[in-house]
C-alpha positions as CSV (number, residue, x, y, z in Angstrom):
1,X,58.1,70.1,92.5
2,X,58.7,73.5,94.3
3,X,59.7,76.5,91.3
4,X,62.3,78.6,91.3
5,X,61.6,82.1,91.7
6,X,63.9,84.6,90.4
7,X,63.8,88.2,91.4
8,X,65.2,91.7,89.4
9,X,68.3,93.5,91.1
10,X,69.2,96.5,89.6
11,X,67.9,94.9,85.8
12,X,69.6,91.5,86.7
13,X,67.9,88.4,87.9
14,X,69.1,86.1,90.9
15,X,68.1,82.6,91.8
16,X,66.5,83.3,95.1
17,X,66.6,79.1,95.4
18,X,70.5,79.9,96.2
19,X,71.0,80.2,100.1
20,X,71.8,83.8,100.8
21,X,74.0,85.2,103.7
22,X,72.8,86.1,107.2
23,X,71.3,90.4,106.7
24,X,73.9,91.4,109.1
25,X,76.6,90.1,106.6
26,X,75.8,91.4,103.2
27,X,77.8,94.0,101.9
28,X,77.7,96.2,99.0
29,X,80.4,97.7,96.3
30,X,79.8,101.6,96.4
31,X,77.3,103.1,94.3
32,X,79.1,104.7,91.3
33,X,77.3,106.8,88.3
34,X,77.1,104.8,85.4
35,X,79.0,106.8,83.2
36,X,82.3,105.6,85.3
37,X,83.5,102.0,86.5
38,X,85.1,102.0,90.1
39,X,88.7,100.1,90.3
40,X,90.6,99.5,93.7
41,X,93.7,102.1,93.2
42,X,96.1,98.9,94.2
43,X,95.0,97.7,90.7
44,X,95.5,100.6,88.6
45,X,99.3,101.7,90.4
46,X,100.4,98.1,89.5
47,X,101.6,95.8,86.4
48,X,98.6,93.5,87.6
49,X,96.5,94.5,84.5
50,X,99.6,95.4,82.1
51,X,99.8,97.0,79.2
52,X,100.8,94.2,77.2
53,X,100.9,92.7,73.6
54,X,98.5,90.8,72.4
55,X,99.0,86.7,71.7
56,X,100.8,84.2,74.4
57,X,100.8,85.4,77.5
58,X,102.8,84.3,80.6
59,X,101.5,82.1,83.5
60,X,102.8,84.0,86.7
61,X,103.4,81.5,90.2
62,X,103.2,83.8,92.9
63,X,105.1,86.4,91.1
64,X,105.9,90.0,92.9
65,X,103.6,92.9,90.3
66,X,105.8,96.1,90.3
67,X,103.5,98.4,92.3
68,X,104.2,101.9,93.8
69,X,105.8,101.7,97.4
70,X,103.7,100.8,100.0
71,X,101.9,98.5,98.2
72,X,102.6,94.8,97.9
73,X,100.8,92.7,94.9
74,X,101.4,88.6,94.9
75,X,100.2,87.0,91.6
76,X,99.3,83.6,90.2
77,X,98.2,82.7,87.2
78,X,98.0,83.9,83.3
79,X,99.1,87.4,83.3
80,X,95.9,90.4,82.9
81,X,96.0,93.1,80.3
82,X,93.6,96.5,79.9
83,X,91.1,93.9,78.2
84,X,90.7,92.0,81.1
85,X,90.6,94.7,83.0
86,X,87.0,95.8,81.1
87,X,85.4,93.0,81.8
88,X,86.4,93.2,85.7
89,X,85.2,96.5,85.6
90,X,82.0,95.5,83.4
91,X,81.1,92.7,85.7
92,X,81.2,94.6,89.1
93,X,79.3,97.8,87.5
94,X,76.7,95.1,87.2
95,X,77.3,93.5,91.3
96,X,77.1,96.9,92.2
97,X,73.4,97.0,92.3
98,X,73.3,94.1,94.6
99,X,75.2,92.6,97.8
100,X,77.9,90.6,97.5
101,X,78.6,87.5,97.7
102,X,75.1,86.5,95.9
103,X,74.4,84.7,92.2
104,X,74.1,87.7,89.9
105,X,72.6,86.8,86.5
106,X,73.9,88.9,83.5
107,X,73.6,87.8,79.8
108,X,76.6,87.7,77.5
109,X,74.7,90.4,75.6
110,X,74.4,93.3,78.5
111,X,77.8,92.3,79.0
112,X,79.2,93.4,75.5
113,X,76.9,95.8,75.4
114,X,78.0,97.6,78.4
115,X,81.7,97.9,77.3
116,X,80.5,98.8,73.9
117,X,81.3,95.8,72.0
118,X,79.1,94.1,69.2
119,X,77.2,90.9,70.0
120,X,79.0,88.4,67.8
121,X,80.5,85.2,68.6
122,X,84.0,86.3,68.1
123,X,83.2,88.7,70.8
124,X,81.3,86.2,73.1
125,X,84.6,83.6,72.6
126,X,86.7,86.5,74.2
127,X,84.6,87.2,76.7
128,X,84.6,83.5,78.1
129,X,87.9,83.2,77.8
130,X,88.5,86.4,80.0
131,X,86.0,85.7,82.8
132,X,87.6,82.3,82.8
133,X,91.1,83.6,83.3
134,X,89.8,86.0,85.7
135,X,88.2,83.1,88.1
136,X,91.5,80.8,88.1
137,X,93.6,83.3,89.6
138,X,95.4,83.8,93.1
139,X,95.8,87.6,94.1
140,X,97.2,89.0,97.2
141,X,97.9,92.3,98.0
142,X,98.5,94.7,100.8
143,X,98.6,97.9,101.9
144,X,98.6,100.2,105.1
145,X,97.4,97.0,107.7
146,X,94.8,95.9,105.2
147,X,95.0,92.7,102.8
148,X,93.1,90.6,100.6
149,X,93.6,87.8,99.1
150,X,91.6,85.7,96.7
151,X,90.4,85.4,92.9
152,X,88.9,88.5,91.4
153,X,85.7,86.7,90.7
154,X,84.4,84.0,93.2
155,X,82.6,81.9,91.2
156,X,81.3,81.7,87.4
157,X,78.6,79.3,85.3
158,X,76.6,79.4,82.7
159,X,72.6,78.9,83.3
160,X,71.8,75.8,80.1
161,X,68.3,77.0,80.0
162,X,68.7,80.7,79.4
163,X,72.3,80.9,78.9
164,X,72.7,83.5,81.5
165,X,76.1,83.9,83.0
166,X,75.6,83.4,86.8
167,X,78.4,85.2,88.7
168,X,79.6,85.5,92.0
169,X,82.0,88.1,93.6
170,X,82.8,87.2,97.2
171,X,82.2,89.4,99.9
172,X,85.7,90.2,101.1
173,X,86.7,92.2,97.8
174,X,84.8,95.6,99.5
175,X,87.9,95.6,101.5
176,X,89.5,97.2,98.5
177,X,86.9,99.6,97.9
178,X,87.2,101.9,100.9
179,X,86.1,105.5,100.4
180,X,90.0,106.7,99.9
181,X,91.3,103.3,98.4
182,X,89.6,103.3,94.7
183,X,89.0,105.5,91.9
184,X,86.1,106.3,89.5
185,X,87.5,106.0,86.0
186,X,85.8,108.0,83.4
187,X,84.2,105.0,80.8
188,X,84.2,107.8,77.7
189,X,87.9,108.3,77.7
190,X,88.5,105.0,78.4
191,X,86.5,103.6,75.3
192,X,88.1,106.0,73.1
193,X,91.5,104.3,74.3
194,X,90.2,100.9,73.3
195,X,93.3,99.3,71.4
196,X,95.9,101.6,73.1
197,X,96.5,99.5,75.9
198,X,99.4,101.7,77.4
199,X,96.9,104.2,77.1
200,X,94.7,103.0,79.4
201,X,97.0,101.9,81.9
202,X,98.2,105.6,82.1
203,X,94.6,107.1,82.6
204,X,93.9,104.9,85.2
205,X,96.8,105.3,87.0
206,X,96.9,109.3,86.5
207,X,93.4,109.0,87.1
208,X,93.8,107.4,90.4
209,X,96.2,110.5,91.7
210,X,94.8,114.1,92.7
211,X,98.5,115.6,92.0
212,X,100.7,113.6,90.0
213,X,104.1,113.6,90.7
214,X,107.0,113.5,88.2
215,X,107.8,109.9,87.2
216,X,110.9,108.4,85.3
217,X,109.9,107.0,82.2
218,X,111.9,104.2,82.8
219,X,109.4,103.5,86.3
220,X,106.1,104.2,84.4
221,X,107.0,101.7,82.2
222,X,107.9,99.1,84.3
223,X,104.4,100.4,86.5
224,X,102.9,99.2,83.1
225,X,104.4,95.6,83.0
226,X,105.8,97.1,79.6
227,X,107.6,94.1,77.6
228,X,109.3,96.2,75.3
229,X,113.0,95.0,75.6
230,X,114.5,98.4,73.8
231,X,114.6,101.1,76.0
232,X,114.1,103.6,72.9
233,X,111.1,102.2,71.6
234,X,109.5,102.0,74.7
235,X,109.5,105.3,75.1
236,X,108.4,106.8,72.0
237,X,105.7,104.1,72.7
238,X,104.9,105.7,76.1
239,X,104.9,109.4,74.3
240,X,102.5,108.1,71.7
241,X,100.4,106.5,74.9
242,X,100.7,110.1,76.1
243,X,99.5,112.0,73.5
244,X,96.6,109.6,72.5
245,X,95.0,110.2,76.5
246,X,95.9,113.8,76.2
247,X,93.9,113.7,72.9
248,X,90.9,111.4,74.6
249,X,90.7,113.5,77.6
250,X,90.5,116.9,75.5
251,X,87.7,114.9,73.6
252,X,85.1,114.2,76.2
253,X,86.3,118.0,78.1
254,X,89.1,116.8,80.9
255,X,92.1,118.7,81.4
256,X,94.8,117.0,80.9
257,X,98.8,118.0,79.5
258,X,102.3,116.1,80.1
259,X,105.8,117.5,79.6
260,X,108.7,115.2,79.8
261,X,111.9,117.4,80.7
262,X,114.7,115.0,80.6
263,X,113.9,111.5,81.6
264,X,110.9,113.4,83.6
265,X,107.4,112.7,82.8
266,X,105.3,116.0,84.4
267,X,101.6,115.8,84.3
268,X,99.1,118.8,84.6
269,X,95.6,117.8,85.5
270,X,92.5,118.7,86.9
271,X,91.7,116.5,90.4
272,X,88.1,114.7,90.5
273,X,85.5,116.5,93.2
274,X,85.8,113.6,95.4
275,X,90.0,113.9,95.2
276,X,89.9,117.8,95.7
277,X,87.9,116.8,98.7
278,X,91.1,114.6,100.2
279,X,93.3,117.3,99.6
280,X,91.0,119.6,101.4
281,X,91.1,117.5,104.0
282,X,95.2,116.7,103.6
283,X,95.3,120.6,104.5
284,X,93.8,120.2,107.2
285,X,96.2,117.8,108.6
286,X,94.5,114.7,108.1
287,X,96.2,112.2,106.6
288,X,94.3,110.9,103.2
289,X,95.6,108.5,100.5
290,X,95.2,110.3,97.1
């Protein structure tokens, strides 16, 4: 009987038995340092990952996400939180290092380990569970002539023998990953945010802006999926979120500051190289997506 051969991509192991694309159609994620996760901007201007409670969670049918204008999000299945959200992130820092499309072995271990969790079953229950709800899922979105639509991972087993997860990302998802369509979310501040899920949503989406505009609490909120029915507690929740990112970014050395005059939320920050590079290039009459 012929062996399978496995070989290393990037630290990961792929079964090379698996029938690979033609060369001319493999295509890669970008490249990102590993102190950041890349996430398609669409995802982090939108209620698709919300910042919401723990406990039941609502099954979506082809539900409208609030997004920013210009940007059109479809949605079925159970609704995504900032949790979900980490192991997206966790599993494509991982397909990064190879093309799409392929069998990309990771263990539930590198997994945990890379979005600083502790090995423990507890830990490896949620982590099914979340890879699970992120195969049976249905998104659609579009934006400025492009679309895509599909689940946000392809396909997903486990190996019995080395009880390997064996994940596939398909190949049409680098369609949201054009050089001016994500952004490179610092992992530090993120991790210090664990548990502050409105938090999280509100670095990401700051993060994915170069100059933040001033933004109605009330719009943030619903940008957030918020499902905080009292108006008033919702925002002393969103001016707790605040402070705790202002607090995370001052930690790990970002500049970051918010003022809310009114029902005004004003946000000081420092753009990312690659985002002071757009508006270089906004000057110069060119016209870039920050």
């Amino acid at each position: 009987m012929e062996k399978k051969h496995r070989a290393r991509i990037g630290g990961q192991k792929r079964d090379e038995a698996a029938p690979a694309p033609p060369l001319q159609a493999l295509v890669h994620l970008p490249h990102w340092p590993d102190f950041v996760r890349g996430v398609p901007n669409g995802f982090l201007r939108s209620a698709l990952f919300g910042a919401i409670a723990k406990g039941h969670r609502r099954y979506l049918a082809g539900e409208l996400i609030p997004t920013l204008d210009g940007l059109t999000i479809i949605y079925t299945g159970e609704r995504l939180d900032q949790g979900d959200l980490d192991v997206w992130e966790s599993v494509l820092h991982v397909v990064r290092l190879q093309a799409l499309g392929l069998p990309c072995r990771m263990t539930s271990y590198s997994l945990l380990k890379l979005m600083g969790n502790t090995d423990t079953g507890k830990n490896r229950k949620v982590l099914h569970t979340r890879i699970t709800r992120l195969i049976a899922n249905a998104v659609e979105i579009k934006q400025e002539g492009w679309s895509y639509i599909g689940s946000l991972i392809d396909k997903a087993f486990k190996d019995d023998k080395t009880q390997e997860w064996v994940i596939v990302v398909s190949p049409r998802l680098h369609t949201l990953f054009a050089a001016d369509q994500f952004t490179q979310i610092d992992w530090n501040v993120r991790r210090t945010l664990v548990g502050k899920s409105l938090a999280q949503w509100l670095h990401g989406f700051y993060a994915s802006h170069a100059r933040p505009y001033p933004m109605r609490m009330e719009t943030l909120l619903r940008l957030a999926g918020s499902e905080d029915e009292s108006m008033s507690s919702a925002r002393q929740t969103l001016r707790k979120a605040l402070d705790a990112l202002a607090e995370a970014s001052k930690a790990h050395g970002q500049a970051f500051s918010y003022d809310i005059q009114g029902d005004l939320v004003h946000i000081d920050k420092k753009p990312s190289e690659s985002q002071r590079r757009h508006l270089a290039k906004r000057l110069n009459g060119q016209k870039v997506l920050l």
